[in-house]
N, C-alpha and C positions, 0 to 999 in steps of 0.2 A: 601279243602272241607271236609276229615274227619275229620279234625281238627276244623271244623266249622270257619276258618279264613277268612272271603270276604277280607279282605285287603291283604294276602299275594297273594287269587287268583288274585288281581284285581293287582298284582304286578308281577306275573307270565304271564299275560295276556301283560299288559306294555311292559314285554319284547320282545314281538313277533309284537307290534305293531301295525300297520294296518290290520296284519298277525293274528292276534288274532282269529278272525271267522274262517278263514281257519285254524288255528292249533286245535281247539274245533272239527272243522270238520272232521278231519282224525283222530281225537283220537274214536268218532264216528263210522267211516269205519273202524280202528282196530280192536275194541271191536267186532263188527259183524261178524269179521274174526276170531279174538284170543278168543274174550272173555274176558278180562283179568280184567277188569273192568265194572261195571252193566253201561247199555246207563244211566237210572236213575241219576248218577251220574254226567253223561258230561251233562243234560237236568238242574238238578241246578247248573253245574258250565256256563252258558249259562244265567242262568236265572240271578246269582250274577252279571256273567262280564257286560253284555247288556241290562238288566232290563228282567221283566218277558213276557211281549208281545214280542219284538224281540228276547230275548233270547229262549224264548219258538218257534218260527217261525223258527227260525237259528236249532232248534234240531230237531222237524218234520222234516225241509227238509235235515238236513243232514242222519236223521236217513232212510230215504226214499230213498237218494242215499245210503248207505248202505246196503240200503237190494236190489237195485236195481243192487249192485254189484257180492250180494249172488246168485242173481238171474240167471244171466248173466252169472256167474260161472260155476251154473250149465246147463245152457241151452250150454256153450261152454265145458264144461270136462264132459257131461252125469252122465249117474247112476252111476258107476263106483266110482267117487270119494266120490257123496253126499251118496250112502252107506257104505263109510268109515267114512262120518263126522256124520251120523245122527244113531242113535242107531235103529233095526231092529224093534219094535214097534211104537217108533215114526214115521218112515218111511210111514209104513203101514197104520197107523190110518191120517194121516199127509196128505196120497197119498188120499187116500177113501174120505177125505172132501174136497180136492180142486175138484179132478177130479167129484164126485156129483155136485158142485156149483160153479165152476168155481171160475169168478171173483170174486162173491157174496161169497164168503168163505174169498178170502183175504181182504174183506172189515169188515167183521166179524169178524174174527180172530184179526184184528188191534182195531178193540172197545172192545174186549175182553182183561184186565189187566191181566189174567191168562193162556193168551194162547202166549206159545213160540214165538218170533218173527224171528229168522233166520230158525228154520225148516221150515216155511211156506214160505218163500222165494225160500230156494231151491228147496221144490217141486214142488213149481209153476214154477220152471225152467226147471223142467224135464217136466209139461204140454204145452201143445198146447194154450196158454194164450198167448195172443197178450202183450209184453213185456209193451205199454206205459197203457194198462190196469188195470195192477198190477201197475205200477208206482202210477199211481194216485187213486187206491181204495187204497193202500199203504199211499200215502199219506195225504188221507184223513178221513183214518180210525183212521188214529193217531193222529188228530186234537183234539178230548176232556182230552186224556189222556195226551199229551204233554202238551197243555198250562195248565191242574187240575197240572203236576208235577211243569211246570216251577213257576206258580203262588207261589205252596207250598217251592221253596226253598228259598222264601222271609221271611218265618217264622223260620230261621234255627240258629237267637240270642234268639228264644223262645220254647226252645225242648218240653217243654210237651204241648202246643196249636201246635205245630206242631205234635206232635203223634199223637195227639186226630182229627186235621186236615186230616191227613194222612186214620188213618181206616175212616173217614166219606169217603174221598173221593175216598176211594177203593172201599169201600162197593157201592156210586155213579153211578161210574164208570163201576163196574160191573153189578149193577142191568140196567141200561143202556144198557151198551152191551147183556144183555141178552136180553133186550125186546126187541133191534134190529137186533139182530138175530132170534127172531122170525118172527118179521115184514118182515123181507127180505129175508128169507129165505121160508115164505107162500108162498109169491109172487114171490119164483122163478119158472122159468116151469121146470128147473131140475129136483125139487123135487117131480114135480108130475108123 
């Protein structure tokens, strides 16, 4: 994939076989753990192996149990550990937006291309959120941005229509998320 090769991934993928979506998947739940690699990256190698509608689908939901594992995490090893994994401002600011908006923050924060996506996990694990409620404003928050990335990794033999793709569809993306964060966050009673 940095190499811009679809044929070695689609050779790499061969090798795992049937296994393919499940090996895409846990490098996914990795990433959410380690880090080690951007999701970005497993969302166009998903979109090359499987086409852009299921491989975009395959990365939403694997990225959704990913963070439903950060979740869990935290809700099973408390404060303790996610203030060793999360920096003492994130934490804070992190805490202040779920605990105001509850759900309606993790559904926000998922339309948002600029906002962290495992801190908000964990602290929604240290709140009082009903787990299958995060699950799915999780998983649905990440529906414009998954399939705008999975779509874009079909343009990755055309680098500069793909750059020029890329900022429109950030800029999209975020003006989006921002006017749904408005929307939703009016109409929360939290915030009145």
């Amino acid at each position: 994939l940095v190499q811009g090769n679809p044929s070695a991934l689609r050779e790499w993928a061969a090798s795992f076989g049937i296994w393919a979506p499940l090996a895409t998947s846990l490098l996914m739940v990795v990433q959410a753990l380690a880090a080690p690699i951007p999701a970005v990256l497993i969302t166009a190698t998903n979109s090359l192996l499987f086409g852009p509608f299921i491989g975009g689908l395959l990365s939403i939901f694997s990225a959704s149990v990913a963070a439903f594992i950060c979740f869990g995490i935290a809700r099973t090893c408390g404060e303790p550990l996610v203030c060793r994994l999360l920096p003492d401002s994130v934490l804070k600011k992190t805490d202040t937006f779920v605990a105001s908006h509850g759900v309606t923050a993790i559904l926000v924060a998922r339309l948002l291309p600029f906002v962290p996506f495992d801190p908000i996990s964990y602290v929604a694990g240290l709140s009082r959120m009903n787990a299958w409620h995060f699950f799915l404003a999780t998983l649905i928050g990440q529906i414009p941005a998954g399939m705008t990335y999975s779509y874009l990794a079909q343009e990755i033999d055309r680098p500069v229509r793909m750059a020029v793709m890329i900022i429109g569809a950030l800029v999209g993306l975020m003006l989006f998320g921002l006017m749904m964060r408005k929307v939703l966050l009016s109409d929360d009673p939290k915030t009145e």
